[in-house]
C-alpha positions as CSV (number, residue, x, y, z in Angstrom):
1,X,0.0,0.0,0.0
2,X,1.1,3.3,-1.0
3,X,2.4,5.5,2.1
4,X,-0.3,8.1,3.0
5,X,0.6,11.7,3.2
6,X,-1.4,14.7,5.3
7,X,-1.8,17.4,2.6
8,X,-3.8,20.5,4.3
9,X,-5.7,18.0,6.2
10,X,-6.5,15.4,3.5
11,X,-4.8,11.9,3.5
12,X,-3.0,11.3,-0.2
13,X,-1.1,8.6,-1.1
14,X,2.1,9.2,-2.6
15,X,3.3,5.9,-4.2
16,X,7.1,4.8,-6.0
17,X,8.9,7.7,-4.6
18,X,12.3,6.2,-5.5
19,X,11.1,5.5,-8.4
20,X,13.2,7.3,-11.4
21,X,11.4,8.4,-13.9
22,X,14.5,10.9,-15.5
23,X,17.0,8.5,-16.2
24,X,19.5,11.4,-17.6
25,X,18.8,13.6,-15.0
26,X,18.7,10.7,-12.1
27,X,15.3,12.9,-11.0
28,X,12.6,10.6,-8.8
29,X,9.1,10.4,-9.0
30,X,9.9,11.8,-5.1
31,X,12.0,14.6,-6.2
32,X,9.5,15.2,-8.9
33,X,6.3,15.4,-5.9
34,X,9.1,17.7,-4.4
35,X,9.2,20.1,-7.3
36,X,5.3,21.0,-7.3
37,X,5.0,21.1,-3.5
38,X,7.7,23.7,-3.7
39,X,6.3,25.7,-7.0
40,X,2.4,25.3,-5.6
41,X,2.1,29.2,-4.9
42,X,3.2,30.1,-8.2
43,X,1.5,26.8,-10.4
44,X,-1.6,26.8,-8.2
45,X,-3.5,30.2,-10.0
46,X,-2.7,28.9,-13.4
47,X,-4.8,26.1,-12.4
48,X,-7.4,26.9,-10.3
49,X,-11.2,27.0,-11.6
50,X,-9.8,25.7,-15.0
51,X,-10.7,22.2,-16.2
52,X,-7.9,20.1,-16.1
53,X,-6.4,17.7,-19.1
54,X,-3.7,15.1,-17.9
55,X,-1.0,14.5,-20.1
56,X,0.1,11.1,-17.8
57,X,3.5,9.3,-18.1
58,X,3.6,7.4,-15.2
59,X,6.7,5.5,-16.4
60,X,8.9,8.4,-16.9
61,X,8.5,10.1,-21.0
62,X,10.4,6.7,-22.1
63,X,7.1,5.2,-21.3
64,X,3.7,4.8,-22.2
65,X,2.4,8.6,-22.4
66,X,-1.4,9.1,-22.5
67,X,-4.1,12.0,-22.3
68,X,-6.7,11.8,-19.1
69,X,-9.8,14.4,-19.7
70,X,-12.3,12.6,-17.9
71,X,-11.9,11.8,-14.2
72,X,-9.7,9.5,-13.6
73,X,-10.8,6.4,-11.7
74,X,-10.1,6.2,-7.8
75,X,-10.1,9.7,-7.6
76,X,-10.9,11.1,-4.2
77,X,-13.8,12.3,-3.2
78,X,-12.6,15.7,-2.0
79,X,-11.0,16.5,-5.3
80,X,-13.2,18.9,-7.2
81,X,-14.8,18.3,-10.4
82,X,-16.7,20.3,-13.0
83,X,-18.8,19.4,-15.9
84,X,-17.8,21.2,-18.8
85,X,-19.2,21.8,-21.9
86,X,-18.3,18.8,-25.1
87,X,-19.2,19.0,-28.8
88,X,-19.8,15.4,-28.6
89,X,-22.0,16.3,-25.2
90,X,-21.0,17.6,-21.4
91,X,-18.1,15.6,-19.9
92,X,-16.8,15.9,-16.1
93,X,-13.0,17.1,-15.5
94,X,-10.7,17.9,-12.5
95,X,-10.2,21.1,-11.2
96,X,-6.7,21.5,-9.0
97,X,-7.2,23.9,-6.4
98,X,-5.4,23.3,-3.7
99,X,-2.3,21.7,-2.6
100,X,-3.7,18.5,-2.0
101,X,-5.5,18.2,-5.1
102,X,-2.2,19.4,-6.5
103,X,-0.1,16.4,-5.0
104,X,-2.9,14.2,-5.9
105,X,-2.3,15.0,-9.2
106,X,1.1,15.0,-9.4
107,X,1.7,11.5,-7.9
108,X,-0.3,10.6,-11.4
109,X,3.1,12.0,-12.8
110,X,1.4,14.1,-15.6
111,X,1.9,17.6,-17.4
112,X,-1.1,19.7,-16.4
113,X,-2.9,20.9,-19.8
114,X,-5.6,23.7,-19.5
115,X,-8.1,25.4,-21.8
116,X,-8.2,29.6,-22.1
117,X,-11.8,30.1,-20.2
118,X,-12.5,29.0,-16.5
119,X,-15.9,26.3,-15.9
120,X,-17.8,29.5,-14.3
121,X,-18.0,31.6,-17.5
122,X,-16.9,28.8,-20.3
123,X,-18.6,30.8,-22.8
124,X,-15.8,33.6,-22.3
125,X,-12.1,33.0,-23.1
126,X,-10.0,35.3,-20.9
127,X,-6.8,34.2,-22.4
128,X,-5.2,34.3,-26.1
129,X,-2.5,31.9,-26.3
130,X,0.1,31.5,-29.3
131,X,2.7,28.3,-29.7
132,X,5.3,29.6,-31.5
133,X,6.7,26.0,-32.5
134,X,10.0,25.5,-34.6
135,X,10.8,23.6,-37.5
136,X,14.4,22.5,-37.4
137,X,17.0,24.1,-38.2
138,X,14.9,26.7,-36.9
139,X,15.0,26.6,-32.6
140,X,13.5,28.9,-29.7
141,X,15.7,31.6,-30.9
142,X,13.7,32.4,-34.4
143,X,10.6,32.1,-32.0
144,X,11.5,34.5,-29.7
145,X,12.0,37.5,-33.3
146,X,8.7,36.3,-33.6
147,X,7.4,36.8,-30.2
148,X,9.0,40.4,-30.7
149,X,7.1,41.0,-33.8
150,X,3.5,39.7,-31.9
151,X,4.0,41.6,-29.2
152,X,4.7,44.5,-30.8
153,X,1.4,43.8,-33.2
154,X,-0.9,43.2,-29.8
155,X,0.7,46.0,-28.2
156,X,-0.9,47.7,-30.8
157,X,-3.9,46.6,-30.3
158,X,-3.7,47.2,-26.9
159,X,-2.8,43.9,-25.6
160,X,-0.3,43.4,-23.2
161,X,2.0,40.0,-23.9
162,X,3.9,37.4,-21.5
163,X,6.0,34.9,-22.3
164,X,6.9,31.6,-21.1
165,X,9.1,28.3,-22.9
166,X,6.8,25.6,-23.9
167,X,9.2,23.5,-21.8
168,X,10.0,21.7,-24.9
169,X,11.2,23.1,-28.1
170,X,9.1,26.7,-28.4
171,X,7.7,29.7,-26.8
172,X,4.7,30.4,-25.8
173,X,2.7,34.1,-26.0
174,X,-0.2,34.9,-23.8
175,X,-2.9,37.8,-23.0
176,X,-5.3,38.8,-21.0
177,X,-8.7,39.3,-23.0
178,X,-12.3,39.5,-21.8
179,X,-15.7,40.2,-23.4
180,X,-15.0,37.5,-26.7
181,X,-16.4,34.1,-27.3
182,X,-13.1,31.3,-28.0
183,X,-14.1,31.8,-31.3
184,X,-13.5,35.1,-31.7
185,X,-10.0,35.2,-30.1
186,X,-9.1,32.2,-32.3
187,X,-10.5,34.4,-35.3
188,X,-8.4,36.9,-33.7
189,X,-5.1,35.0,-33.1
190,X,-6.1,33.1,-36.8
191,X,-5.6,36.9,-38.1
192,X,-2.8,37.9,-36.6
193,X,-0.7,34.8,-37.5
194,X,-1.2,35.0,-41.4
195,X,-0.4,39.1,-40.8
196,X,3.1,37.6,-39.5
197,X,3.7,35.3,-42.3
198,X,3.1,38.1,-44.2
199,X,5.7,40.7,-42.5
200,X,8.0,37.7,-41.8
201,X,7.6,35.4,-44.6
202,X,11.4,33.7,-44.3
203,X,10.5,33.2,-41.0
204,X,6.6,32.2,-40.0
205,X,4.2,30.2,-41.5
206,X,0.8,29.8,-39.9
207,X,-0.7,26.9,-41.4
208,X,0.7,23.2,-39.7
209,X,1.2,21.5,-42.9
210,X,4.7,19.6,-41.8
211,X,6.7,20.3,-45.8
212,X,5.9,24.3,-45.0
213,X,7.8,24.2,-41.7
214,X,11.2,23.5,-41.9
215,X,13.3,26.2,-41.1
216,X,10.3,28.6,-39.8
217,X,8.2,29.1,-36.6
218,X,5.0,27.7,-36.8
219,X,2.7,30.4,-35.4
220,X,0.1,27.9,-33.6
221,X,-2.7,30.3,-33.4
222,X,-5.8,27.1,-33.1
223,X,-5.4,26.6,-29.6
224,X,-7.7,29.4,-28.7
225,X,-10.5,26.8,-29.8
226,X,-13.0,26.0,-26.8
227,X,-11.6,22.5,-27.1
228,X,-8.1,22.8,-26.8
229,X,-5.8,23.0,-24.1
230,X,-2.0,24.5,-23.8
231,X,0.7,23.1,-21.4
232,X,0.5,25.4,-18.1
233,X,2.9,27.4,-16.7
234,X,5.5,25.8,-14.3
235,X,4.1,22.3,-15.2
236,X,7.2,19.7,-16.1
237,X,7.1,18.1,-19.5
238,X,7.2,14.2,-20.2
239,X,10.9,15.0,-22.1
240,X,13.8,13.4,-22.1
241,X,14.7,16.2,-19.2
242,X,12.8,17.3,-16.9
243,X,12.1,20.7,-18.4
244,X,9.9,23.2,-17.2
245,X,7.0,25.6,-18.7
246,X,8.8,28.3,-17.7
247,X,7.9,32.3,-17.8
248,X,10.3,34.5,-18.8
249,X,11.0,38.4,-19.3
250,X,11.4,40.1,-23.0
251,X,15.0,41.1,-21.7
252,X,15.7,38.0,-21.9
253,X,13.6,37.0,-25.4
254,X,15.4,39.9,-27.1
255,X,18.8,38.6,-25.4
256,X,18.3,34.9,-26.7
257,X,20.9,33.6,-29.0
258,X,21.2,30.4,-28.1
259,X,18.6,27.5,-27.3
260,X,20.2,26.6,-24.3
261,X,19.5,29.7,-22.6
262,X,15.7,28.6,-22.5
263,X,15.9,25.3,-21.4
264,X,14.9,26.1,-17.3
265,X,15.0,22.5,-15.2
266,X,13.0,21.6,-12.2
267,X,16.0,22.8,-10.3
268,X,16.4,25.9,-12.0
269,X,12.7,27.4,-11.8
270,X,12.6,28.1,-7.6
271,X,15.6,30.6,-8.2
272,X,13.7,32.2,-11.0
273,X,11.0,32.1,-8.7
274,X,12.9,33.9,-5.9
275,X,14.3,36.2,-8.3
276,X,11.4,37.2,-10.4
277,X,8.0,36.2,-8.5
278,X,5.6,35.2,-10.8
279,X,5.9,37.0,-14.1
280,X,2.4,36.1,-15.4
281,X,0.7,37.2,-12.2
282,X,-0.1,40.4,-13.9
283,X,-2.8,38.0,-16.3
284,X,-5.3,37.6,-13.0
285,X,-5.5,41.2,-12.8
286,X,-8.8,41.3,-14.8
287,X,-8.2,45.3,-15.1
288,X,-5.4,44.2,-17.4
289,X,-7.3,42.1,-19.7
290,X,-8.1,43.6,-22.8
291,X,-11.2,43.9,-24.9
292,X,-10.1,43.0,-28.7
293,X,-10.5,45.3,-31.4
């Protein structure tokens, strides 16, 4: 039997804690556990009120890796749930909203995916999200001159942009917005990626099609859809390393010359952390969000 652990006053069992599931990095399913119990006041708000998609890999990212939307069986029945809204018809999900819920998760071992609306207004996005994903040779530093470029154009608009690594190859953009449907900030964000390929045509495409893609950024604009869901900030990816969703400042996406400098570990993101705070905390601050034009 998995040891059981008092979270904020609820009993979780945390199983395999020796259990390596980083075999480069020698990092544990316990040092793992460690990492979000030590990030939760900064992970926690990205999370909270948002339906949550598992991206599991309980074997380490060598193993079997699988999507969870629906509850998972066994889970607790303190652990909040919501029923959100399907095409194919309403479905219940996960919401992590507090530490133990959070550790709950995490022994799961899964990257935490989340959509751009909350389940009490899931008729309103109140984020726009880009992926700016590379196509080799291209890397995170052609996606961060594009990130310059689109926050530059929202800026215009009047939209305020923060960045963060995708934790794997790319960058990711994102905005506060309120008063549009997820169809209109995807009709939005649709807009503002074929204006890029347009200013930047050696550089950006915005259509996936894989023999368009080498050598540019792939401005990922669809995963504004209702449906979709973007890794979240400070969550670990299922990588060969344990790499970390990790916000950064534009001094540092105008400085970028090398990959390297945006590949943040789980060791790596308290000191940023303790340095920087949050640096998407200004997104909650709904006097921030932006209507779009």
């Amino acid at each position: 039997m998995a040891p059981m652990t008092e979270v904020e006053g609820r009993r979780v069992a945390l199983s395999n804690l020796d259990k390596v599931l980083y075999p480069a990095a020698g990092l544990t399913k316990g040092e793992l556990l460690h990492y979000y119990a030590t990030t939760a006041e900064v992970l926690l708000p990205h999370l909270r009120d948002r339906a949550v998609s598992f991206l599991r890999y309980p074997d380490g990212p060598d193993g079997q890796v699988f999507f969870t939307k629906n509850v998972p069986p066994g889970t607790p029945d303190w652990v909040t749930t919501a029923e959100v809204p399907r095409s194919e018809g309403p479905a219940r999900m996960v919401l992590v909203q507090d530490l133990a819920s959070l550790m709950w998760a995490a022994n799961l071992v899964t990257e935490f995916h989340t959509h751009q609306w909350t389940v009490d207004d899931p008729g309103e996005a109140d984020r726009l999200v880009f992926d700016l994903d590379p196509g080799p040779p291209a890397t995170v530093v052609q996606c961060c001159e594009v990130a310059l470029w689109l926050r530059e154009r929202l800026a215009a608009d009047g939209i305020e942009a923060y960045a963060k690594t995708s934790g794997a190859k790319g960058l990711h953009l994102l905005a506060g917005v309120r008063g549009a449907s997820s169809e209109r900030v995807s009709e939005y964000a649709k807009g503002l990626a074929v204006e890029a390929e347009r200013a930047l045509p050696k550089l950006v495409v915005h259509r996936m099609t894989r023999s368009l893609r080498p050598g540019k950024v792939f401005v990922d604009w669809s995963q504004n859809a209702a449906r979709k869901t973007t890794a979240a900030p400070y969550t670990v990816r299922a990588r060969d390393a344990p790499a970390v969703s990790t916000p950064v400042t534009w001094e540092e996406v105008a400085g970028c010359g090398r990959a390297e400098q945006f590949v943040f570990l789980t060791p790596d993101v308290g000191r940023r952390v303790r340095d920087h705070g949050d640096l998407l905390a200004p997104l909650f601050d709904r006097r921030r969000a932006a209507a779009l034009p």
